[in-house]
C-alpha positions in Angstrom: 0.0 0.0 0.0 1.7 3.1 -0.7 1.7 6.3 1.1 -1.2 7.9 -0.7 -3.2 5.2 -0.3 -3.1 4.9 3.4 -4.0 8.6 3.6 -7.0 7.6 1.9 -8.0 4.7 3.9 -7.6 6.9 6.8 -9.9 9.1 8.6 -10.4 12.5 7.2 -9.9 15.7 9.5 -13.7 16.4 8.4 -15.3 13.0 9.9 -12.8 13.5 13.2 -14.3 16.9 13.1 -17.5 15.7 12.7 -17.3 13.0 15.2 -15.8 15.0 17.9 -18.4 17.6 17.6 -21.0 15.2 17.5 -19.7 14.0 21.0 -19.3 17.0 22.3 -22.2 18.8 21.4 -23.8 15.7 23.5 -21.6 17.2 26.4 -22.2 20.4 26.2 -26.0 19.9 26.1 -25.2 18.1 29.4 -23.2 21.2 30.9 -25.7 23.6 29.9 -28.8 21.8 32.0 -26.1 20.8 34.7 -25.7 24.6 34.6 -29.7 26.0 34.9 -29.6 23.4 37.8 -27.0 24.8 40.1 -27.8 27.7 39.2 -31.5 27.5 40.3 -31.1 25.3 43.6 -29.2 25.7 47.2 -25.8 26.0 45.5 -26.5 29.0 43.3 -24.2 31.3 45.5 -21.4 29.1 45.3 -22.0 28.5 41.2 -21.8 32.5 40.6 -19.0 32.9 43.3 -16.6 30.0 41.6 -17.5 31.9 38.2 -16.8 35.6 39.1 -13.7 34.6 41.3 -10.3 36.4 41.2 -7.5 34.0 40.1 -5.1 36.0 38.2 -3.4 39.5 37.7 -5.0 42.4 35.8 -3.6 41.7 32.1 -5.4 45.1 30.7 -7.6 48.2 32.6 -10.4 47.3 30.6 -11.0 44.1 31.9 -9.7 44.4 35.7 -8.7 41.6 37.2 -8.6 38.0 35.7 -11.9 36.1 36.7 -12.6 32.6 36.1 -15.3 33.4 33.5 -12.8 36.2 32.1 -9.9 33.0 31.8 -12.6 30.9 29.8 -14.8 33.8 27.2 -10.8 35.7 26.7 -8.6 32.4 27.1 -10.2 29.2 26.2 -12.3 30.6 23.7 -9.5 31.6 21.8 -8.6 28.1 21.4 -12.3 27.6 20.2 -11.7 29.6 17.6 -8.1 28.7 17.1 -9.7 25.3 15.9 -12.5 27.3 14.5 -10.0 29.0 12.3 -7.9 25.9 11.1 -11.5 24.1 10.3 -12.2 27.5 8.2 -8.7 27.3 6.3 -8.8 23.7 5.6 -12.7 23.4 3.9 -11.5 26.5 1.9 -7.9 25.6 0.7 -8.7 21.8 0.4 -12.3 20.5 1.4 -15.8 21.0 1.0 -15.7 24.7 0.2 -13.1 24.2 -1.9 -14.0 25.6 -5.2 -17.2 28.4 -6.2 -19.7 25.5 -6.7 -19.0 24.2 -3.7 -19.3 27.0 -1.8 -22.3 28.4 -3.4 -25.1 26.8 -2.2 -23.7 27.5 1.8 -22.4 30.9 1.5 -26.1 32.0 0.5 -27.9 30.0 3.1 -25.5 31.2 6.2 -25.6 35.0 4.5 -29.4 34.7 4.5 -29.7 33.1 8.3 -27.6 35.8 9.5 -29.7 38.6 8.0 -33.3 37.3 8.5 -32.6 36.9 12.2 -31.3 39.8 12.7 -33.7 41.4 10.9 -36.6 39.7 13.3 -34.2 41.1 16.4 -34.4 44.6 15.6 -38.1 44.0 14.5 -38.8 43.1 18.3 -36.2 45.0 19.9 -34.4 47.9 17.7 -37.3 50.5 18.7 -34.8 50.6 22.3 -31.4 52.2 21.2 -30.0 49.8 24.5 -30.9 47.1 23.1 -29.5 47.4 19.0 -26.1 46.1 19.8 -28.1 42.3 20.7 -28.4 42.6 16.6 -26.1 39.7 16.1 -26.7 37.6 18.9 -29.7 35.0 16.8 -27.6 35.2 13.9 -24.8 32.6 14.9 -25.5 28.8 14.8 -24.2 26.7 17.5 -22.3 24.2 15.3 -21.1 21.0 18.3 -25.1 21.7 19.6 -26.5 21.3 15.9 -24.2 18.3 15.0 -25.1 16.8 18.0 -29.0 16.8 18.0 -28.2 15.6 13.9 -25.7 12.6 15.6 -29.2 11.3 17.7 -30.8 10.9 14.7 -28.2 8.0 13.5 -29.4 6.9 10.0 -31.9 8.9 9.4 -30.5 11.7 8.6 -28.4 11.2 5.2 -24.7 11.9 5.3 -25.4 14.9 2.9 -27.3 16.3 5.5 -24.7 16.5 7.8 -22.2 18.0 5.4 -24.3 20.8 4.8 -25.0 21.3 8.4 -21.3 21.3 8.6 -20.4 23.7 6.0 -23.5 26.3 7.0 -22.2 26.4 10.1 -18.5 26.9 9.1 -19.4 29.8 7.1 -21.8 31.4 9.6 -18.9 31.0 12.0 -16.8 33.6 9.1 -19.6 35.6 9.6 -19.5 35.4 13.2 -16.0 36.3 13.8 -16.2 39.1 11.5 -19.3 40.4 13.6 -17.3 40.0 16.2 -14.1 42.2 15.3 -16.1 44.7 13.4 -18.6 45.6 15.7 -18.0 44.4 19.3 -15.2 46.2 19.6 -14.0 48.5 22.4 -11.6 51.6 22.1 -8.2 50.7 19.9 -5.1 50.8 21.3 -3.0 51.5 18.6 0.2 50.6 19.7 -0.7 46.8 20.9 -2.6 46.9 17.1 0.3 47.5 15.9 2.3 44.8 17.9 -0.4 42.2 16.8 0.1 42.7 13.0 3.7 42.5 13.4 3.2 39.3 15.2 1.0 37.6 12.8 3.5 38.9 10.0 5.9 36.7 11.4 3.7 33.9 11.6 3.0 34.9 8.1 6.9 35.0 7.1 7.9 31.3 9.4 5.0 29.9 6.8 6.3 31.3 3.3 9.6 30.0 4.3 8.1 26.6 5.0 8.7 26.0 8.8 6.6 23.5 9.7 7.5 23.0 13.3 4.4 23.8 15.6 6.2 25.3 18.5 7.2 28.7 17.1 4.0 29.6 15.6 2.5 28.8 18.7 4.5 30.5 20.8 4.0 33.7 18.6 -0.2 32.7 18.6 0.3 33.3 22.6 1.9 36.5 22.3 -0.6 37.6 19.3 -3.2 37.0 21.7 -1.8 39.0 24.4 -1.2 42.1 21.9 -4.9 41.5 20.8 -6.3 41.4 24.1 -4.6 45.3 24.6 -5.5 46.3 21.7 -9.5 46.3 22.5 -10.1 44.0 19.9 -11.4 40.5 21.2 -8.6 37.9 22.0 -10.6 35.2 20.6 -9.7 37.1 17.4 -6.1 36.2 17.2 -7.1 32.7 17.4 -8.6 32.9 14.1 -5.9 34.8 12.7 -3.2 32.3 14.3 -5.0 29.9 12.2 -4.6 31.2 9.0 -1.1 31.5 9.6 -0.6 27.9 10.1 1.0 25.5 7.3 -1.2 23.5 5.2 -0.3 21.2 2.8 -2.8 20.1 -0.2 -3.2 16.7 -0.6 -6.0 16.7 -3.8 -8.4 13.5 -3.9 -7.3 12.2 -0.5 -7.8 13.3 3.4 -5.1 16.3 4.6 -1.2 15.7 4.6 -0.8 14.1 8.0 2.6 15.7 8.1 1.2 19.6 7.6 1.1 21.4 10.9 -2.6 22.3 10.5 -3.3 18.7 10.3 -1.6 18.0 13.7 -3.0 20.9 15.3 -6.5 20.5 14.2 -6.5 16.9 15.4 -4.5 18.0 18.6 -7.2 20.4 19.4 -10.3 19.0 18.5 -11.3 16.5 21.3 -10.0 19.2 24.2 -12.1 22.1 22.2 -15.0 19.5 22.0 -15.0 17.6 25.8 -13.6 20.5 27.5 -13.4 24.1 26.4 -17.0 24.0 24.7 -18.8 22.3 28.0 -16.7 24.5 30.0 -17.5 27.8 28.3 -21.3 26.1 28.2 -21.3 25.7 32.0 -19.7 28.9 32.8 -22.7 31.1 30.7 -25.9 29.0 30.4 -26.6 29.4 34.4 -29.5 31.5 35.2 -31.7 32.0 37.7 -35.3 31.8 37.3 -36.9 32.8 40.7 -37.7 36.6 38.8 -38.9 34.9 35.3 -42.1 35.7 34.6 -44.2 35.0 31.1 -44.1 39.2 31.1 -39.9 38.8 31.3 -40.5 36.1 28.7 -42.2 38.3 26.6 -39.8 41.8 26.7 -38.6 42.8 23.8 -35.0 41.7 24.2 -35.7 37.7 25.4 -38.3 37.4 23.1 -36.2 39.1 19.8 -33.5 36.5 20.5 -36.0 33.5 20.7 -38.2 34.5 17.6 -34.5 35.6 15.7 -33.2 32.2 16.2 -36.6 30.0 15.6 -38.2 31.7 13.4 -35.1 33.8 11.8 -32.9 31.1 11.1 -35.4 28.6 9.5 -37.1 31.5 7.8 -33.2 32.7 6.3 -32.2 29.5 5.7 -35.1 27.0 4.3 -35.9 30.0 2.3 -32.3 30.6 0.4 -32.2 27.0 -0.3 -35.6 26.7 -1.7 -35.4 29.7 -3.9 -31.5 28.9 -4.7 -32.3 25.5 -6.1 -35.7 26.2 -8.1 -33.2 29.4 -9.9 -30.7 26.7 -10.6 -28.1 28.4 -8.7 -27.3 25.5 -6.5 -28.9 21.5 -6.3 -30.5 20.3 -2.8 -28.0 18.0 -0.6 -27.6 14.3 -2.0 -30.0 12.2 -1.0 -32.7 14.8 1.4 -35.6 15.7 0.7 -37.3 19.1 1.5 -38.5 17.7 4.5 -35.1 16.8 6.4 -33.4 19.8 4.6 -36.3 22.2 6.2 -35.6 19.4 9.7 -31.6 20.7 9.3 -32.7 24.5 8.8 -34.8 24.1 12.2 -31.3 22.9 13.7 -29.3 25.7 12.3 -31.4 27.6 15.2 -29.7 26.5 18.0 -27.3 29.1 18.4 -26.1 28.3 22.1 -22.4 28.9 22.4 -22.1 31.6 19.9 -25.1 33.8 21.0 -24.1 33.0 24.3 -20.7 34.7 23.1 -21.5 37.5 21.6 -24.3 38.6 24.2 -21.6 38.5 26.2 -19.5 41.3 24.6 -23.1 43.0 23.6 -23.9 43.5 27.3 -22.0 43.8 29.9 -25.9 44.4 32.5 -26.4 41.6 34.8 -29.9 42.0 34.0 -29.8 42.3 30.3 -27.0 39.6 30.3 -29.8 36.9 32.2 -32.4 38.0 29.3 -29.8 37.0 26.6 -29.6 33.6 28.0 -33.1 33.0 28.7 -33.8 34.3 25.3 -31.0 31.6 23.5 -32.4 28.8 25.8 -35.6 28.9 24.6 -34.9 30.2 20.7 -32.1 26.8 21.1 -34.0 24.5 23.1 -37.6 25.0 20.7 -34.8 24.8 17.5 -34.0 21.7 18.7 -36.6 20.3 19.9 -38.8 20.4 16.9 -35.7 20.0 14.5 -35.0 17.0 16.1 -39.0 15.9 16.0 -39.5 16.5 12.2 -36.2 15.0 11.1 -36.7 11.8 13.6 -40.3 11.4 13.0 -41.2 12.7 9.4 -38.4 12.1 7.6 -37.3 8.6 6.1 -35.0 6.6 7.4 -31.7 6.0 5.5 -29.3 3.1 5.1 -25.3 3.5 5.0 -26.0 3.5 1.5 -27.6 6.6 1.3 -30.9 4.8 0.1 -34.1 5.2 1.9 -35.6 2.1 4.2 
């Protein structure tokens, strides 16, 4: 067997990808209700007190001191999107989003089911000038939630199906991280701006002269972070931009180069990011308490703009590009779904858990206004996924290895 042919028996970085996040979207649904249960019973002081504590120095004014939920949103989270990055580079040089059919069909659908539910946000919620900046927060999909409500559904859901999920979601995460720079972002500080672009420049130059050795380019992604994180743009930036940087070497009609950096990184990363940094981050934001909810809280504009962006939005955005994409002939429907599971996968494109979760986060900084973001992507996330998982488990056919319908 030679060399090229064992790199095609192999595993592909896209089905560890999708296997790991299929896992761990498992895990983090687990974290998330283990999370709304502390959080609502005797040891709710001591969940908020362990989350808010003091463990480290004050890296930068603008954050103060270094908080256990400041470690995890501003540290772990830029290993997130570290791997978020890589997973980016990899479809796009070499994968699934490789070339301008490929990418046709889920650049339209993640453009529309950003804009729709956003659109439905400040439809509920833009009439309050305090409440405009939550603009964003329906338009991300949660991709280790989606993939994992998809895993449940073994067979019956065609492989096609989760490919597209995959490469929506990839996309929308573009989106998300551009969101994220241009608009949820604090004063500049021009001088650690500056330091950051000479950093990635070197991670730039270590790559056009072909060093392939991990440790140096991660070494510099640490320091890129710390530059970004004084600059007032958010660290978890630099872990995208670290990404980008990193070698990758094409392998065409066969799984990734083992031997490229990206590869080894990627596959390095990808179980931590999926069994611990994702629950982590999950269990650290999802807690609420609900002694004060009441169906009027339910109902305010900013809970309720979330919910309805990321039910309604998202399905709405995305069923709706498809549809009208394939019946123009700009793009063909997934391999082997009908309009039923491909509506079923648009459902699931609603739960937008870690991301909204994220970027509410940086849109609101209120106690109060921060609980009605989470309320408001529980119940937009737990309705997407609930009736997602319904119509794809219970109206859709059921589908043999094959690809054939049973």
């Amino acid at each position: 067997m030679t060399k090229r042919d064992q790199k095609s028996s192999g595993r592909s970085a896209l089905r560890e990808f999708l296997a790991s996040e299929a896992a761990g979207g498992i895990l983090l649904m687990v974290a998330a209700a283990l999370a709304m249960l502390v959080a609502n019973t005797a040891f709710a002081e001591d969940y908020f007190h362990l989350i808010h504590a003091v463990v480290g120095p004050e890296l930068t004014p603008k954050l103060g001191p270094m908080t256990v939920h400041l470690w995890i949103n501003d540290g772990l989270m830029a290993i997130f999107f570290l791997l978020v990055g890589l997973e980016i580079k990899r479809e796009f040089v070499d994968g699934h989003l490789a070339t301008w059919s490929d990418r046709r069909l889920p650049v339209i659908s993640a453009a529309a089911g950003m804009i729709v539910p956003a659109a439905i946000y400040l439809g509920f919620a833009g009439s309050d000038p305090q409440l405009v900046r939550g603009w964003a927060i329906p338009a991300a999909t949660d991709i280790a939630f989606a993939i994992g409500v998809l895993a449940l559904l073994g067979s019956r859901a065609p492989a096609s199906l989760k490919l597209f999920l995959t490469t929506v979601a990839i996309v929308d995460d573009m989106g998300a991280v551009a969101i994220i720079a241009l608009f949820y972002t604090a004063e500049l500080n021009l001088t650690a701006l500056l330091a950051a672009l000479v950093l990635w420049l070197a991670m730039l130059a270590l790559n056009r002269f072909k060093v392939n050795a991990l440790w140096p380019y991660l070494i510099l992604a640490a320091l890129l972070w710390y530059a970004t994180l004084l600059s007032g743009v958010h660290a978890t930036i630099a872990g995208v931009l670290a990404a980008f940087a990193i070698p990758f070497r094409r392998t065409l009609a066969a799984p990734d180069a083992e031997d490229s950096a990206l590869h080894r990184l990627e596959h390095a990363l990808a179980k931590p990011v999926a069994f611990a940094i994702v629950p982590i981050f999950g269990f650290a934001n999802a807690g609420v308490s609900l002694d004060e909810v009441t169906l009027a809280s339910l109902m305010a504009p900013l809970p309720l703009g979330i919910a309805l962006g990321l039910f309604v939005g998202k399905q709405l955005g995305i069923f709706g590009s498809v549809w009208l994409a394939v019946k123009l002939g700009i793009a063909i429907r997934p391999k082997d779904a009908n309009w039923t599971q491909v509506y079923g996968v648009a459902l699931l494109c609603g739960i937008g858990f870690t991301m909204s979760l994220f970027i509410g986060g940086l849109a609101f900084t209120d106690p109060a206004q921060g609980d009605a973001v989470k309320i408001g992507v529980l119940m937009g996330s737990l309705l997407s996924a609930i009736c997602g998982y319904a119509l794809l488990r219970f109206a859709a056919p059921k589908f043999s290895k094959s690809g054939e319908s049973e």
